[in-house]
N, C-alpha and C positions, 0 to 999 in steps of 0.2 A: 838444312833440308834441301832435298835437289828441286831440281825445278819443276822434274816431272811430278814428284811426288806432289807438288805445290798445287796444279794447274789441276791435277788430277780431284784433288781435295775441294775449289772451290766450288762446285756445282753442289755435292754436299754440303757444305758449309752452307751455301744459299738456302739449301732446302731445310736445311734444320733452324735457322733462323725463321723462315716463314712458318714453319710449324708453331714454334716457340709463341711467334707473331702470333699464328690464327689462334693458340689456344689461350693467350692472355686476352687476348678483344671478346674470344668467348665469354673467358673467365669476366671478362668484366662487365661486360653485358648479362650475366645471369645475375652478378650481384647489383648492378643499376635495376634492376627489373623488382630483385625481392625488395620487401617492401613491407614495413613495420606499423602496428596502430599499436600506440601505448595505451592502457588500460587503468584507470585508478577504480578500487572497488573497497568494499568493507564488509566481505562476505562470512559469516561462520563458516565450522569444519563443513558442513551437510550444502551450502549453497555452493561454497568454493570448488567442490568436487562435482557436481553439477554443471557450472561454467566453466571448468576446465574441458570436460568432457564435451558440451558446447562449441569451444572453442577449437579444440580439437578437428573435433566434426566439420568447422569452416575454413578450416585451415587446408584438410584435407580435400575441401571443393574448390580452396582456391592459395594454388601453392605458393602463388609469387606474393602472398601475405603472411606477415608473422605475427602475431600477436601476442602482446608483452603483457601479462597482469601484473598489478604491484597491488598487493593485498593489505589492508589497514585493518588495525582493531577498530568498534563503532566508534569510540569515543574521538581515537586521536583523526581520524576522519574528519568528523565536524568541524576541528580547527583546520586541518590537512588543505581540505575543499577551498575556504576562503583566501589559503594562502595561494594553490596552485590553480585556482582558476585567473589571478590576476598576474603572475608571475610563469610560472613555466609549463603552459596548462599541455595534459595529454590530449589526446586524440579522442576518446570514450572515457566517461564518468558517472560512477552509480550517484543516484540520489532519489527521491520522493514526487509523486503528483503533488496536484492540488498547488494551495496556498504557500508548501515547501518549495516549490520553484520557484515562485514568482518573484524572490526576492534578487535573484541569479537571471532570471530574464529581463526584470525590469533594469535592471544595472547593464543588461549586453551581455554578461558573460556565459549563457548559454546560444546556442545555433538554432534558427529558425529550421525546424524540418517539416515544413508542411509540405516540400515537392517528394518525401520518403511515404509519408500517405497518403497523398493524390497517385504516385505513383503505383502504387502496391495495393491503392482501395481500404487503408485502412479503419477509414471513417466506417467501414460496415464490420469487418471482421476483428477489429477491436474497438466497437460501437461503443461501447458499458462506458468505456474508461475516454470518452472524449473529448466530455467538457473538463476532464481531469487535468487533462492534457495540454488544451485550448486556453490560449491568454491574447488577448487584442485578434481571437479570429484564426492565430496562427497556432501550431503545434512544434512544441518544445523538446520533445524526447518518445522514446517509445518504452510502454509498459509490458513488464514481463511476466510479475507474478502479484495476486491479492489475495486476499482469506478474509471471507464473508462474518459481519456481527448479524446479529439475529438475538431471539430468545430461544435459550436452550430449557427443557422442560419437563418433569421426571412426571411419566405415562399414570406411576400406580398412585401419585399425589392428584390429579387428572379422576383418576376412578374414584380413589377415597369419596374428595367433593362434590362425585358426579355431575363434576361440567366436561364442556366440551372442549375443544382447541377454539380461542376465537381470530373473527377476523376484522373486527372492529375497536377502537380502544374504549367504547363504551361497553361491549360485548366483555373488553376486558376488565373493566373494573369492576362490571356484574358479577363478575367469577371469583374477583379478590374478597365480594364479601362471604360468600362461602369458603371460601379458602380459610380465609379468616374466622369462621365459625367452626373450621373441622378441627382449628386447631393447627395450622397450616399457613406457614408466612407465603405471602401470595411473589412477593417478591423477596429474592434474597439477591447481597451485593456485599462487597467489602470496600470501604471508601477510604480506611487508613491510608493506602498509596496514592488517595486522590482520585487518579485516571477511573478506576471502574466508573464510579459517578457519571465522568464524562460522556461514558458511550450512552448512558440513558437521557440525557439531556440533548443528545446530537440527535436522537432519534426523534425525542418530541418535537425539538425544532422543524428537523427536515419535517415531520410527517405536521405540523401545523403550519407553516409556514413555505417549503419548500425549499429546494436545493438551491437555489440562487439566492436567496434571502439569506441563509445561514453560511455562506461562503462571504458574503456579504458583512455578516455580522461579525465572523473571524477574521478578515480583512478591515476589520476596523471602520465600515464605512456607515454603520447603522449605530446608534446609539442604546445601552444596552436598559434604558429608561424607557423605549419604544413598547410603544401598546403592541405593536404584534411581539416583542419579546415578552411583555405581560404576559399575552396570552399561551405561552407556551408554558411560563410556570403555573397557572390558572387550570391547565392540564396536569401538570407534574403537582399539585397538591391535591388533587384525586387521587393518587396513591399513596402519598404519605400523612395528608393532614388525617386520614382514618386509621391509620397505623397496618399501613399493608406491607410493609417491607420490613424485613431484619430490624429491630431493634438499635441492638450494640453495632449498627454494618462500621462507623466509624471507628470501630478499635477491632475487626478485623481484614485482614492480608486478603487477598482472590480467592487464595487455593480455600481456606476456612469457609468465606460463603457457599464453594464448592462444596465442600464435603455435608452441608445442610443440603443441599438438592441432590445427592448421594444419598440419606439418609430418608427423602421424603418430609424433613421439618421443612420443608420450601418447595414451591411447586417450578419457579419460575427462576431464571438467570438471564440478566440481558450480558452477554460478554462474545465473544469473538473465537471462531472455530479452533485455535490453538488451547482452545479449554478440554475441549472433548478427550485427548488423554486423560487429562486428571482426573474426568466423571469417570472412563473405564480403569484407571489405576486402584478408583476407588468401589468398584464392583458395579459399575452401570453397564448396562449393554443393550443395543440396538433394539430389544425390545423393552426395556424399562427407560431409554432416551430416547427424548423427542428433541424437533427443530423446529421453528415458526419465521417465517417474519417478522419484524415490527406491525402490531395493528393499524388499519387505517383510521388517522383524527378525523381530516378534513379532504372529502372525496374528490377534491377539486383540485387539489396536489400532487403532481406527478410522482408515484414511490423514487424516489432514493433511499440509499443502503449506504450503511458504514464497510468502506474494507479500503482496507492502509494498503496503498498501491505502488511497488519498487520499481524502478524506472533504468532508465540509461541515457543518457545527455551526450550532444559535440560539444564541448567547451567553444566559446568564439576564436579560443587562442590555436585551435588543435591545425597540427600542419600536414594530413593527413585525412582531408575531410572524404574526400569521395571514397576511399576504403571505409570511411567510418558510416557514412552513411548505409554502401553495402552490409556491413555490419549488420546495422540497426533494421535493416528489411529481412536480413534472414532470423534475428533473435524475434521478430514480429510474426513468423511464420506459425502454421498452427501446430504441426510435427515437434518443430525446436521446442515451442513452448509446452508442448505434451509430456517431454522427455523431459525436460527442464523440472517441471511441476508434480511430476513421479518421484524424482528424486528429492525439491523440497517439502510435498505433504500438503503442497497448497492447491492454488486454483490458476489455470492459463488465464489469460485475458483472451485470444481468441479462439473467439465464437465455434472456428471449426474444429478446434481441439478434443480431445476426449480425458474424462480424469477413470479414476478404477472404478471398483464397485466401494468402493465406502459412502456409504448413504449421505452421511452428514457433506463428502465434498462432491456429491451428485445433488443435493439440494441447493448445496451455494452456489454452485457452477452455473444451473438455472436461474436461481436468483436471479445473480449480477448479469448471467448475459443479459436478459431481460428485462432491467433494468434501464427506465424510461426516464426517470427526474435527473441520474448524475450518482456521480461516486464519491461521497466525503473521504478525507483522509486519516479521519479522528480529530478532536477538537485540538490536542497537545502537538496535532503537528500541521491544523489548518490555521494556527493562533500562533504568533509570537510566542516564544517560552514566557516571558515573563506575566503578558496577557492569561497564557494558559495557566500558570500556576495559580494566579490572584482569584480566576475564573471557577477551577476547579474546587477551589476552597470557598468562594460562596458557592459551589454547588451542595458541596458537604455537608456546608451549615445550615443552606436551607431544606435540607434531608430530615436535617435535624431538630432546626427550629425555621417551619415553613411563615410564623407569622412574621420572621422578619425579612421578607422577603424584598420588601420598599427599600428598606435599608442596605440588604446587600446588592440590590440593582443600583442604587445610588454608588455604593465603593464602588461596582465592576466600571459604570459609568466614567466614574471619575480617574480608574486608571487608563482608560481607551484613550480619553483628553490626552493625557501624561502619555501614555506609550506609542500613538502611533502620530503625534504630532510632527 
């Protein structure tokens, strides 16, 4: 090479070096900047597509974030959770209110987020769901989606007996005995699976005794031999020591005490708005269904509602927390959660949200926002499983046989000893 040609060449050379230079420091500066929250979840087809389209949406407001879902079936979840929240935990993780957390909190392995609702005012605009939330004062995760229990109630069973819709449980047990005279199970349930039972017994509790008393008593710290749990079966054998409920309810499945309140041989259903397909699959319709709340026992008790409330958690271990927290304020918003809950059929937690016109999820909507005692979880998932199973089986039994009612408080008793020692 000559020399000119040489001399000629290095100012080029220089310059394409610097180039090379500026667009690698670029290059690597865009990729320092992007910025990943790992995701563990255990969503069906219908929620998954939901949260994708969610996630999407916040990806799109905020680019130098990616967000990774890793999607689990339910079950293998349950063990999944234990193993990654103590080992290689993500950034964001689905789980449960209520009593379901507490086991994950009181251990450390979830993230205090009380500065994401002081921040953002969540204490008002997802009010319903805060003592859900709330463990030692502070707040654990943010809720996205519930679906309201109530009594669901067939209109022309209603006219048959010529009563009214009541709003006291005494108003109700007046009506069970007309019910009961037309010919007409006042209450219909299927207890074979157990869990139906449960939700009639979460009701009587909260509504004689209240919401902190019965979170209380799933938490193991009340004794299930206590005169105020007396008194809640004391209530609960007003409907069955006179035979106002189904019969055979223990050798039927849900859907079968459905299709009695489809037919009008039942007036009443206590179960949880994922029912209401199966009354219209079976020819019910907004004018032959009705929806109630639980009647009031005792007017001294603040209402609380049953509705099983889905959540989203920082694990303690997540390395990615201030994206995660941003997260957790925008799936708290009232829009995300509007869009979110359109596509899964349920209910936003908040307050400023809007659902469609379906009756039955514009009455829970009300409900629970307004909702002043507290949100139970269901007894199966405010209770230890083992608790819950032993539990729901003296519910069954004394469905069945109310006189022995001493005797199954004494078992429940004696497994509380045993399970939460």
């Amino acid at each position: 090479m000559q020399r000119e040609d040489y001399q000629a060449m290095k100012p080029i050379s220089k310059s394409a070096m610097l180039g090379i230079a500026t667009a690698a420091l670029m290059s690597s500066t865009a990729i320092a900047q992007q910025r990943t929250l790992n995701y563990y979840a255990d969503f069906d087809p219908a929620p998954l597509a939901a949260f994708e389209a969610a996630i999407a949406d916040f990806e799109a407001a905020n680019p130098d974030i990616d967000v990774v879902l890793q999607n689990f079936d339910h079950e293998g979840y349950k063990t999944a959770i234990r193993n990654f929240l103590t080992a290689d935990a993500p950034d964001l993780a689905n789980w449960y209110a209520g009593n379901r957390m507490a086991p994950f909190v009181n251990s450390g392995q979830f993230m205090d987020i009380s500065d994401v609702w002081a921040e953002n005012g969540l204490d008002k605009s997802l009010g319903s769901a805060l003592a859900s939330m709330t463990i030692d004062g502070k707040q654990w995760g943010i809720p996205y989606t519930y679906y309201q229990w109530g009594i669901y109630y067939n209109k022309d069973a209603y006219k048959k007996a010529g009563v009214e819709v009541p709003a006291t449980w005494d108003e109700f047990i007046s009506n069970c005995a007309k019910f009961k005279a037309a010919g007409i199970d006042c209450v219909t349930t299927g207890t074979k699976a157990l869990w139906p039972g449960a939700g009639i017994f979460d009701y009587l509790n909260m509504r004689t005794n209240g919401y902190e008393f019965h979170m209380d008593l799933t938490a193991g710290k009340v004794a299930w031999t206590d005169d105020r749990v007396k008194a809640t079966f004391a209530e609960w054998a007003k409907l069955v020591e006179p035979g106002y409920v189904t019969a055979n309810h223990a050798a039927l499945e849900w859907q079968d005490a459905a299709s009695l309140l489809v037919q009008g041989k039942a007036a009443n259903y206590v179960m949880g708005n994922f029912a209401v397909a199966v009354f219209k699959d079976g020819g019910m319709t907004n004018d032959t269904l009705g929806f109630m709340p639980f009647p009031t026992i005792n007017p001294d008790v603040p209402r609380a509602e049953e509705a099983p409330t889905d959540t989203v958690h920082i694990p303690a271990g997540a390395k990615n927390v201030a994206d995660a927290k941003k997260f957790l304020a925008y799936l708290a918003t009232a829009d995300v959660q509007t869009k979110l809950n359109e596509a899964l059929g349920q209910l936003p937690i908040n307050s400023g949200s809007s659902v469609g016109d379906d009756p039955f999820l514009q009455a829970g909507f009300k409900l629970l926002s307004t909702t002043p005692g507290g949100i139970a979880q269901f007894f199966d998932r405010d209770a230890p499983a083992e608790m819950a199973k032993i539990g729901m089986e003296g519910f069954q039994e004394f469905m069945v046989k109310p006189d022995k009612v001493d005797s199954i408080l004494a078992r429940l008793e004696k497994a509380r000893q045993r399970i939460y020692k």
